[in-house]
N, C-alpha and C positions, 0 to 999 in steps of 0.2 A: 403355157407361155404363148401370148398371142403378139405379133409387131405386125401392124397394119400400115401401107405403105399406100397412100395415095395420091396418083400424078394429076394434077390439074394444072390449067394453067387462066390467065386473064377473063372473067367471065361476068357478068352485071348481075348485082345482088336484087333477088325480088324483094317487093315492097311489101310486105304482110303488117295487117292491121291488129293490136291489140284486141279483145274483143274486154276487158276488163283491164283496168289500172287503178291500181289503190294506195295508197298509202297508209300504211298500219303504224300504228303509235300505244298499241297494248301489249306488245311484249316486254315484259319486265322482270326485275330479279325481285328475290324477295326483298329487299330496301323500297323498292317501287321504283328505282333506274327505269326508264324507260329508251327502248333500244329501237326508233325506228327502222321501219325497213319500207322497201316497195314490192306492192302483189301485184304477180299478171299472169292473167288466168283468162282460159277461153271454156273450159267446161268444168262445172264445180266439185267435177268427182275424178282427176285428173290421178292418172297411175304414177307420176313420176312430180317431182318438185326437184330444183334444181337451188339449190343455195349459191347467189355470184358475189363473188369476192374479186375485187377490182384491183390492178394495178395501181403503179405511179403511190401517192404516200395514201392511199388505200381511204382515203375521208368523201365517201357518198353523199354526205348530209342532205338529206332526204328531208324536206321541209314547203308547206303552203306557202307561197305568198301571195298576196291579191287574189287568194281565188285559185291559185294553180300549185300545182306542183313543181317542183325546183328540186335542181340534183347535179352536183358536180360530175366531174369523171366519163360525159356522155361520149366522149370520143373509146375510152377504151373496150378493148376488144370485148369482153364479157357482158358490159353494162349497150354496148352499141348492138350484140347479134342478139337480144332479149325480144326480139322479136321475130328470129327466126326461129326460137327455141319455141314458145311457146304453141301449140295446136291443144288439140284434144285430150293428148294423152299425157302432156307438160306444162307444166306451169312454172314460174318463176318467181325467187325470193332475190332482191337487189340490196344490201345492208353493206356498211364499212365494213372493211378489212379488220382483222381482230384476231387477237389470242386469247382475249379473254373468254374463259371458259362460261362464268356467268352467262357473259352475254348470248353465245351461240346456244348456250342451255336454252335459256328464255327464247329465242326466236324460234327456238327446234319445237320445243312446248307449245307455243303458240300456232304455230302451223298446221302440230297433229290435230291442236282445239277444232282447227275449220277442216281440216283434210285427215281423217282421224286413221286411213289403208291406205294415205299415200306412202311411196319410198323413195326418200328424202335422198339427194345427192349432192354435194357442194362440190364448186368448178371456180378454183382460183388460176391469178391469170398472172403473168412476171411479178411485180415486188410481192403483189398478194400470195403467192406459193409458199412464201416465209411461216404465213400465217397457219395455212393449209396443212404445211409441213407438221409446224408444233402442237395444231390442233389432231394430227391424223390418229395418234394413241387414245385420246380423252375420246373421240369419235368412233373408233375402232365397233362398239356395240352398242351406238347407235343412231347409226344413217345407213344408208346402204352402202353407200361410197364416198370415193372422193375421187375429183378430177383437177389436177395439175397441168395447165398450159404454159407455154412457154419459160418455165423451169428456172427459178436461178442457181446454182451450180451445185448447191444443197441437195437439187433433185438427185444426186448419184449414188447419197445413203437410202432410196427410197426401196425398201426390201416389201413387198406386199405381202410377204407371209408372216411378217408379224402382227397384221391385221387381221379381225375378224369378219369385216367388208371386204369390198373392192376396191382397188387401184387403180387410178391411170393415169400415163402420163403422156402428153401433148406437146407433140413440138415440131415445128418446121428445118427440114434439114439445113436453109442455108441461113436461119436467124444471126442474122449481124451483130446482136448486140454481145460487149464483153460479156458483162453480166449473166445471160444467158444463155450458154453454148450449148450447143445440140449435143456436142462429144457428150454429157453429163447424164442426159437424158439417156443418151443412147448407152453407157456405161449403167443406169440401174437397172434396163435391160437386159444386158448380155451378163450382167455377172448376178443378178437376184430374179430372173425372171418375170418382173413386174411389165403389165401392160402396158404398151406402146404404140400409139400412133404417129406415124409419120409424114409430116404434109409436104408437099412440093409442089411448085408451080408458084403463080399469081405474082404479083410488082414487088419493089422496094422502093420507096421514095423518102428522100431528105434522113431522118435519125434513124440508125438505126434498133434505136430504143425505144420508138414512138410506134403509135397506132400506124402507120400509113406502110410501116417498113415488112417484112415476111414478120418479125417480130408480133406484129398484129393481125396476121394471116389475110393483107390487104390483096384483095381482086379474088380470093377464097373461102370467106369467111361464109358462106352459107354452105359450100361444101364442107368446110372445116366442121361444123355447128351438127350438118346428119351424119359423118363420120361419129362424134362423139356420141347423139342420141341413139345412133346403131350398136354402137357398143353397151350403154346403157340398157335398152330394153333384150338385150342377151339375160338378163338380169330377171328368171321366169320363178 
């Protein structure tokens, strides 16, 4: 049972460059659905891959236009720190929020086609936890993990030993939002043993449901980001 407790406070996020961004448009079910996603990748034989599942109503829509790429959701936490995630040894998958199991089939498939020893981990973030949640059974054998941030109240059935992965859950002690109450996080904790990290420090501003509030681990989110890949590569 591990609850990891870390005090920061107010500190400027570094700027780290992609060193590859792609937009993938061949994962598919067998129909031929096609489920985009976004790749971002700095070395092509990366030990860890991260699946982000986005808050708010969870629709990425990951699409060219004019020549570029275009993607809702850039303010939220998961879809905004994908650039502290990635280095050498992480890369990153950015697709909608989803229960469909099809779909996460195909993107999981498609991943190992290009990264065939990575270990896959998906990291949903408020509404997207829902998703996280219903998927973590169907997932149980096979990803390595799953990581739940900022939790909605759902997090407090999360038992990790009915899993054949890992667990974790992510949450800031003083997140404002109803919806997300730390009590919950911190109750599948203390009563099933499941991983837990705890952040503290950094601002609140304006909703407290929005990126900007502890909700969105704003003024910490890059320590928030090596707190989670630390517990990740525990992962031998």
């Amino acid at each position: 049972m591990i609850r990891f407790v870390v005090m920061l406070f107010l500190v400027m996020n570094a700027n780290v460059s992609f060193a590859e961004e792609e937009l993938i448009l061949t994962a598919h079910n067998n129909d031929g659905e096609i489920y985009p996603y976004i790749l971002n990748f700095e070395n092509r034989t990366p030990s860890y891959l991260i699946i982000l599942f986005p808050g708010g109503d969870g629709n990425l829509d990951p699409k060219i236009i004019d020549g570029k790429l275009a993607y809702k959701l850039k303010g939220n936490f998961v879809i905004k720190t994908r650039n502290m995630i990635v280095d050498h040894d992480f890369a990153t998958v950015a697709t909608n929020s989803s229960q469909s199991v099809e779909r996460i089939q195909a993107i999981i498939d498609d991943i190992y086609s290009r990264f065939p020893s990575v270990k896959i981990y998906l990291m949903s973030t408020s509404n997207g936890t829902f998703d996280s949640l219903f998927l973590s059974a169907y997932l149980s054998d096979k990803i390595a993990g799953v990581i739940h941030t900022s939790s909605l109240k759902k997090i407090s059935t999360l038992d990790a030993k009915l899993y054949k992965n890992r667990q974790l859950i992510v949450h800031h002690e003083k997140d404002g939002c109803s919806f997300t109450p730390f009590v919950s996080a911190e109750y599948a904790h203390e009563k099933y043993g499941t991983d837990l990290i705890v952040m503290e420090g950094g601002i609140s501003v304006g909703d407290p449901c929005e990126p900007l509030a502890h909700h969105g681990y704003n003024g910490i989110r890059k320590e928030t980001i090596e707190a989670i890949k630390n517990w990740i590569k525990q992962d031998q």
